[in-house]
N, C-alpha and C positions, 0 to 999 in steps of 0.2 A: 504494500500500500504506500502510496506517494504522500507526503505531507504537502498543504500548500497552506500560505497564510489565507484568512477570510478576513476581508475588511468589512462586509456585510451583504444585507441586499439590496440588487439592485434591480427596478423595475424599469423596463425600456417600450415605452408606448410608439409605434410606428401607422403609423395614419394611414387608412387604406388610399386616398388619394397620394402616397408618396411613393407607391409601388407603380402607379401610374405618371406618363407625364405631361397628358393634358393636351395635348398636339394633333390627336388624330386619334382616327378609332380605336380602341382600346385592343392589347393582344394578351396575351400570358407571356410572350418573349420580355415582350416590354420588363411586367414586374417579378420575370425571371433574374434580369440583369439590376433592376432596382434593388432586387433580396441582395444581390450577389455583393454588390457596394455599401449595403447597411449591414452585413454580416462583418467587415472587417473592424470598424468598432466595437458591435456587441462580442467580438470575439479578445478583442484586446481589452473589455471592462472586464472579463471572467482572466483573462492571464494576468490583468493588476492582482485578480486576488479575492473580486466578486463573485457571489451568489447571484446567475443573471437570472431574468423572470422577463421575455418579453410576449409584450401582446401587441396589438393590431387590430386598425379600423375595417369597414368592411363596405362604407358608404358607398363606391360607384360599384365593387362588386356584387356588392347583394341585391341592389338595385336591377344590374347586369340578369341577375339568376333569374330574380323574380319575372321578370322581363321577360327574358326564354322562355320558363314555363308558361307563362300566359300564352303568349304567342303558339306556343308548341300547344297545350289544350285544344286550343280555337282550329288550329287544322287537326287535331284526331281527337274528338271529344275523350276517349280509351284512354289518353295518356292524364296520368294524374296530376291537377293544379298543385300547387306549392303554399304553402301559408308563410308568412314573415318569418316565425322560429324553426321551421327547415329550409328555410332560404338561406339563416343564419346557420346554421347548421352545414350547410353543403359549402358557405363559407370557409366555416372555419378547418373545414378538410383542404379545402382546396390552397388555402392560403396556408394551412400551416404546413402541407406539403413543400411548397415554392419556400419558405421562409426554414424547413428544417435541412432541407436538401442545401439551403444557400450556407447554411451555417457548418452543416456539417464537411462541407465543402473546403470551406474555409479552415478550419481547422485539421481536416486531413492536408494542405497546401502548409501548414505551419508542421506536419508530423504530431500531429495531436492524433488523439482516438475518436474518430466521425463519428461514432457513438452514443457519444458525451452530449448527444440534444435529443428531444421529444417533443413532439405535439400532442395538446391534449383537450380533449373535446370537454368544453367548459359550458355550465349553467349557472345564469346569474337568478337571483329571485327578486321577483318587484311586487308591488301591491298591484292588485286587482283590480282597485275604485284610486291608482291615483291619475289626478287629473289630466295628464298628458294624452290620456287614451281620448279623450275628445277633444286633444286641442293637438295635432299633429304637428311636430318641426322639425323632423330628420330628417335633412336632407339623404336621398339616396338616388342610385342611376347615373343617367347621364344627365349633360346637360341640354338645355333645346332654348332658341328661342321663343319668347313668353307668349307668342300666337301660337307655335307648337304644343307649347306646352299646356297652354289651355286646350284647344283642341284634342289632344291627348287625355286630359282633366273629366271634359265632356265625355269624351267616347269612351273612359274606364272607370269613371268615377274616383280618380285619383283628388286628391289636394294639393296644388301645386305652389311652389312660392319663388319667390327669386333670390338668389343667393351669391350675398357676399359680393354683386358685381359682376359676375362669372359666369349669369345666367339662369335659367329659370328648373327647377327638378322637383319630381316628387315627393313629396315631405309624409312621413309617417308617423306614427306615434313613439313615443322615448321616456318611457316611466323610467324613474331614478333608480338605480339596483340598490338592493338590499343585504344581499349577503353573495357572495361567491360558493356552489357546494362542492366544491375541487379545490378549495384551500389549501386541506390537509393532504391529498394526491399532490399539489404542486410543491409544497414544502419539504415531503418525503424525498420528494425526484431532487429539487434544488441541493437540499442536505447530502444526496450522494454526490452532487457533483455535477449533474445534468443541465444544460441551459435547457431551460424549459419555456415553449410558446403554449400562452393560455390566456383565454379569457377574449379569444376572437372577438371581432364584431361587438364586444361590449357582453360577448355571452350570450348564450342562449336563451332566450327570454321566459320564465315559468312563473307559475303564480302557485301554491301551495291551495290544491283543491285536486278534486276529482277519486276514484278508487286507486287509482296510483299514486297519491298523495303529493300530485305537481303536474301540468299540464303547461302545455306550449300556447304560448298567447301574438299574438298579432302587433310585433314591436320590433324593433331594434334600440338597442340602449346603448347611450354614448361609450364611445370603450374609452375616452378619457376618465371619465365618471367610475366606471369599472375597473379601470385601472388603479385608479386611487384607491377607491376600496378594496383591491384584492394588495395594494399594498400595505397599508395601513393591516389589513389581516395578518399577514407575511411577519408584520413588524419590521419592513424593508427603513433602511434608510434613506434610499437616494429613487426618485422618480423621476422618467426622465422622457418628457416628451417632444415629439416629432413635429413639427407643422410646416407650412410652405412659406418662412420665412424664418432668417435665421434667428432676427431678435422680436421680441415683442415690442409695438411700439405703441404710443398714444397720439391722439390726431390723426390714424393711419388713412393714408390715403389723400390728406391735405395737406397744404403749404406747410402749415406750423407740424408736422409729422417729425417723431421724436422716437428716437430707439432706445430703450433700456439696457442697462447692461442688469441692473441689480433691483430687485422690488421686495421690501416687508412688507408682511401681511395685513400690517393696518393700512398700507399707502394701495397695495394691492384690492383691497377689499372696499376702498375710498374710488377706485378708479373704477370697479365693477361698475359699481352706485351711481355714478355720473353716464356708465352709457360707453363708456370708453371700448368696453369688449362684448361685440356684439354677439348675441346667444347661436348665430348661425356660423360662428368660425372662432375667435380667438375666448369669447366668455364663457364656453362648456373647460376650456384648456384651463384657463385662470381657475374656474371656480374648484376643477378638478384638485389642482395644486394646493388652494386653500385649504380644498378636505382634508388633505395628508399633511399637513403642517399643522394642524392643529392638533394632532396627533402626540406632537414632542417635540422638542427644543432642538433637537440635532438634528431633523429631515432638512433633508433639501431638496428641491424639484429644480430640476433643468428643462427649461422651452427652447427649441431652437432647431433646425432644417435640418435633414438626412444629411445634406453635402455639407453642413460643418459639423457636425456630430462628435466628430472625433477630434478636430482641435477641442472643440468645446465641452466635451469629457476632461481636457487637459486643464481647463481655464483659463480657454482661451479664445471664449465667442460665446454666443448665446444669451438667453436672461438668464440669471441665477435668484429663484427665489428662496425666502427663509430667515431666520431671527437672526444669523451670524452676521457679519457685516462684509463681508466675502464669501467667493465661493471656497469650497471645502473641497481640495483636490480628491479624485477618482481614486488616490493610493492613498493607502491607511497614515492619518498623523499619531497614533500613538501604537504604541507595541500589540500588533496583532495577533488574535488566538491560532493555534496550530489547528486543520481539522485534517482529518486522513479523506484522503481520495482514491476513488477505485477508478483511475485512469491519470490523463498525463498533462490535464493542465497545470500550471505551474504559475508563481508570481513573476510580474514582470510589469518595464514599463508599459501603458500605452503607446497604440501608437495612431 
């Protein structure tokens, strides 16, 4: 058995928009090559010394799925519709395939053991009567113009809205999760040593009812949201999310636009209140953070783009939220615990 220091854990949220990039019709090459470039960090925070834990958005995929199936219904009535929680569901196979294969990848290119990562098919639990179910904001799919996309609206009886600037998509319902039931499955795996993808899509959506005592409901849930809480469960230290810009900023998108390097949570929770981060792109990320920081004194949450990722693991880009007045390097500052490992990662710098 190999010793390796553990500086803790870490949770690495990857935005299903970051597996894509937005240019043209969507492929699986595409967020083949995308896993393949976000694997080189998430592989150098486990050689620092990390417990990694990532998970992963599911917005234009799941959208994609649900989509097919409809369309495939309507030409063979025989073939089975899709509900939201096995839309999520075929998700999270499909993405954590692309996403375990990139890692594992990677770390057989380093002489590591390809091994040493798992996908694992996650359920989150949400309330049944909470209000999101009749007020729908998830964005999913693609995008269209908003004659499109109303006319699409019409003919499916979707709700559509416009989003972020970017264009116009169907928006779903997004109850807040509740608890992760794969905690104790991802903590086991983590503690052997496994980078572990979990909590797809925000999780698989269930309400606690039915003779199976949990049934699959009509949602998608922020895997920001999700993320937080399956870290905050973990008792991870370090959370650390993806979005399509490296820093967070205020003003964004006007003259006066202003980038962060650094936000506490009362300045942060001051700029929610004003409007600053709007709930269809950067205020599910913020509020996310706040959840897991209120957690403890020593979390910190990192915001910031796939392609700085890994300077900004180093401290070297990104926002860095949290009570410290710095960010908290990815390598341990004080004498960290030995744990044994059954394979061959090992401590090391980032890189």
């Amino acid at each position: 058995m190999t010793p390796r220091t553990v500086c803790g854990t870490a949770v690495v949220a990857i935005g299903g928009n970051a597996l894509l990039s937005g240019g043209g019709p969507a492929t699986v090459s595409e967020q083949v090559e995308a896993a393949r470039r976000l694997a080189t960090p998430v592989v150098a925070l486990a050689d620092a010394g990390w417990r990694v834990v990532v998970t992963h958005g599911n917005g234009p995929q799941v959208g994609f799925i649900k989509r097919r199936a409809d369309l495939a219904a309507q030409l063979d009535p025989e073939l089975p519709a899709l509900d939201l929680d096995m839309c999520v569901a075929d998700s999270q196979g499909g993405l954590g395939h692309i996403l375990a294969t990139a890692i594992a990848g990677r770390l057989h290119s380093l002489g590591r053991d390809p091994e040493r990562v798992a996908a694992l098919i996650t359920h989150t639990v949400v309330d049944a009567d909470d209000a999101a179910f009749a007020h729908p904001t998830k964005p999913i799919g693609a995008f269209y113009p908003e004659a499109r996309a109303r006319e699409l609206a019409d003919t499916h009886g979707w709700t559509v809205a416009e989003d972020s600037g970017r264009g116009w998509r169907r928006v779903v319902p997004s109850p807040r999760p509740l608890r992760v039931l794969e905690t104790a499955a991802v903590r086991a795996l983590s503690a052997a040593g496994l980078v572990v993808i979990a909590a797809g899509g925000g999780g698989i959506p269930v309400v606690a009812d039915g003779p199976d005592g949990r049934r699959g409901v009509e949602a998608v849930v922020d895997k920001d949201l999700t993320s937080a809480l399956l870290a905050a469960e973990l008792d991870a230290n370090l959370l650390v999310i993806t979005t399509g810009v490296e820093r967070v900023a205020v003003d964004y998108g006007r003259p006066t636009q202003r980038f962060l390097d650094r936000l506490d949570p009362a300045e942060a929770e001051r700029l929610l209140a004003e409007g600053q981060f709007p709930a269809g792109s950067m205020g599910p990320k913020v509020r996310a953070a706040l959840d897991f920081l209120a957690g403890g004194p020593d979390r910190q949450v990192l915001i910031t783009s796939p392609q700085a990722l890994g300077a900004a693991l180093d401290g070297q880009g990104g926002t860095w939220l949290g009570h410290t007045p710095a960010p908290t390097p990815v390598r341990p500052t004080a004498e960290p615990t030995a744990e044994p490992l059954n394979g061959t990662v090992t401590a090391g710098r980032p890189q």
